[in-house]
N, C-alpha and C positions, 0 to 999 in steps of 0.2 A: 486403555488396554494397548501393549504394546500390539503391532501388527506389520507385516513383512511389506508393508507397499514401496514399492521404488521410489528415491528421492534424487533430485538432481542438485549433487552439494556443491558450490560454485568456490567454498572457502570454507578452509577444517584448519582449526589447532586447537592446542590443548584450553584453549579461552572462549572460542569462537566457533558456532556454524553456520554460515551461508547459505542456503538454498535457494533455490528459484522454483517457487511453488507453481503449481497448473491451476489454470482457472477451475470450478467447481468443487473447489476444496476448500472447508472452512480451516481455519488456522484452528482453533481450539473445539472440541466436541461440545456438545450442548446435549441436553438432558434426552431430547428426541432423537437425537443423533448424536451418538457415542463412540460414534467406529468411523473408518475411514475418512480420518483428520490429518492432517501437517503432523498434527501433536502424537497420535498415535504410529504415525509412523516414524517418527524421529527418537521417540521411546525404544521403539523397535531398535534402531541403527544404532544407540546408545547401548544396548543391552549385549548385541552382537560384539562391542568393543569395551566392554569394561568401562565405562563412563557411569557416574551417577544417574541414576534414572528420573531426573526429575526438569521436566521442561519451560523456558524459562523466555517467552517469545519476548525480543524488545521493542520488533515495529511489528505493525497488523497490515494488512489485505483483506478487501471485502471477499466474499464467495468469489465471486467472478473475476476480479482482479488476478491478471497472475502479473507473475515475479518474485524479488530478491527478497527475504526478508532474512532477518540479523536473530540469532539466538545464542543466548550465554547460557555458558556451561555450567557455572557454578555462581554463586549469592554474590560474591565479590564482583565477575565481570558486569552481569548485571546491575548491578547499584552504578559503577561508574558509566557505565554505557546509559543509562537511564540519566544522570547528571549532564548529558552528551545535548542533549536535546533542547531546542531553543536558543543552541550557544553559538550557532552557525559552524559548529566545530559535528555535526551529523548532519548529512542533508542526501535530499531523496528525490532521486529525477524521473519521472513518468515520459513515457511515450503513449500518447492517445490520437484517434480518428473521431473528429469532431463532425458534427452536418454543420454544412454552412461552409462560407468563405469566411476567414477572419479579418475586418480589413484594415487590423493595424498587423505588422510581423513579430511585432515583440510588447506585452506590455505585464504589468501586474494588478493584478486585484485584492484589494484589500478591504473586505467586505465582511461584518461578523456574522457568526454563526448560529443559531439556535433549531432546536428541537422542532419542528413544525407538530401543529398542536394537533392533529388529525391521525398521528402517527408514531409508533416509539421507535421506528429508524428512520423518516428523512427527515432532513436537514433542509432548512432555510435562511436566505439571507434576513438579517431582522436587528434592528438595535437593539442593543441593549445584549446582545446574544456577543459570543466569546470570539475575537481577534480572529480571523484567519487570513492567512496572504497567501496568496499561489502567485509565481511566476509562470507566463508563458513565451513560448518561440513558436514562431512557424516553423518549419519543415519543410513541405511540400504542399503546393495548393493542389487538390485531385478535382476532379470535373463536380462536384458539389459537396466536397468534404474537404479537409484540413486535418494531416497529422502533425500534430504542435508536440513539442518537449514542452515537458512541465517542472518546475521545481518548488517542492514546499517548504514555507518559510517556518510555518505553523504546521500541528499535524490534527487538524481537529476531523472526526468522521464524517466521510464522505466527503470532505474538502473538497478536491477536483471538480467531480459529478456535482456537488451545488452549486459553486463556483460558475462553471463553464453553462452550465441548463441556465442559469441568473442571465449572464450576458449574452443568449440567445443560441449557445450553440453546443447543446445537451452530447456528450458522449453517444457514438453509435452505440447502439444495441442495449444503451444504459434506461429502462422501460421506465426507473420507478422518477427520473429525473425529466423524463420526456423526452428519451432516444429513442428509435426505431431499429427494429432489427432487421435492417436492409443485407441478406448474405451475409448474416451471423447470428450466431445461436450464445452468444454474451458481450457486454462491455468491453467495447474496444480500449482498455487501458492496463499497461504492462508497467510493472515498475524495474524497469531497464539498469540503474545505476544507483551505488549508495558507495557515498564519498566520508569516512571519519576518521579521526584518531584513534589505534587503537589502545583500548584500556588500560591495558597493563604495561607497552611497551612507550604509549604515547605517539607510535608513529606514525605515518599517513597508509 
């Protein structure tokens, strides 16, 4: 259902919407929760402008996760923006506050991924489970945290948060990976920048 909630659109054209979602917001409604979605309100903003009304996400965010994410406006953008990925020609930079010191400043992880068997959302490192690579940077060392930039090479869920929990140093406030929420009420990870070609014009 479309609905009037404010969106913050970071990049509009006739191809392309941009927004930088707020934590606590699931990107698509779900059967329990129907209403106050990304999706119901970009219905909204579509309807307001004479756009097809029909919503076409091509990267996700967890609940908690805020930032950028990419939507096509119509079947064609999407299809090639979805061709995008994988190719190093779409790629997705996170800013996060980790616990811990990290004590390399740059490295990557390249560890697969699988379903943990306890649970039908986390995610574990596990062979035989599906390729994932995160790159990391340091940023800034804080008196027992580390906000590192991140970029994914891979987009599989929950990448980051199992990734970073694996190698000892769980997202703040990320509970289900074994963060704490030390003065914050969610996951400290933002996704800050997205770098592609785009679709139809091919440009950067």
């Amino acid at each position: 259902l479309p609905q009037p909630i404010p969106i913050d659109i970071v990049y509009e054209d006739e191809h392309l919407l941009v927004v930088n979602k707020p934590y606590n917001m699931l990107v698509h409604p779900l059967k329990k929760e129907p209403v106050n979605t990304l999706a119901n309100a970009v219905l909204y903003h579509y309807l307001q402008n004479g756009i097809e009304p029909v919503y076409r996400p091509v990267s996700r965010l967890d609940r908690d996760t805020s930032g950028l994410i990419v939507i096509a406006k119509h079947a064609l953008a999407g299809h090639l923006l979805a061709t995008l990925f994988g190719t190093g020609k779409f790629e997705r930079e996170y800013l996060a506050i980790v616990h811990g010191l990290l004590a390399k400043t740059s490295g990557t992880i390249d560890l697969p991924l699988a379903r943990y068997p306890l649970s039908h959302i986390k995610r574990i490192v596990q062979p035989g489970g599906k390729r994932a690579v995160t790159h990391y940077q340091v940023e800034k060392y804080l008196t027992d945290k580390t906000l590192v930039k991140l970029r994914l090479e891979t987009g599989r869920t929950h990448q980051i948060r199992a990734h970073m929990s694996h190698i000892g140093h769980p997202v703040l406030g990320d509970t289900l990976y074994g963060g704490r929420k030390e003065g914050i009420n969610r996951q400290a990870l933002h996704c800050w920048r997205i770098s592609m070609l785009h679709p139809l014009t091919n440009k950067p």
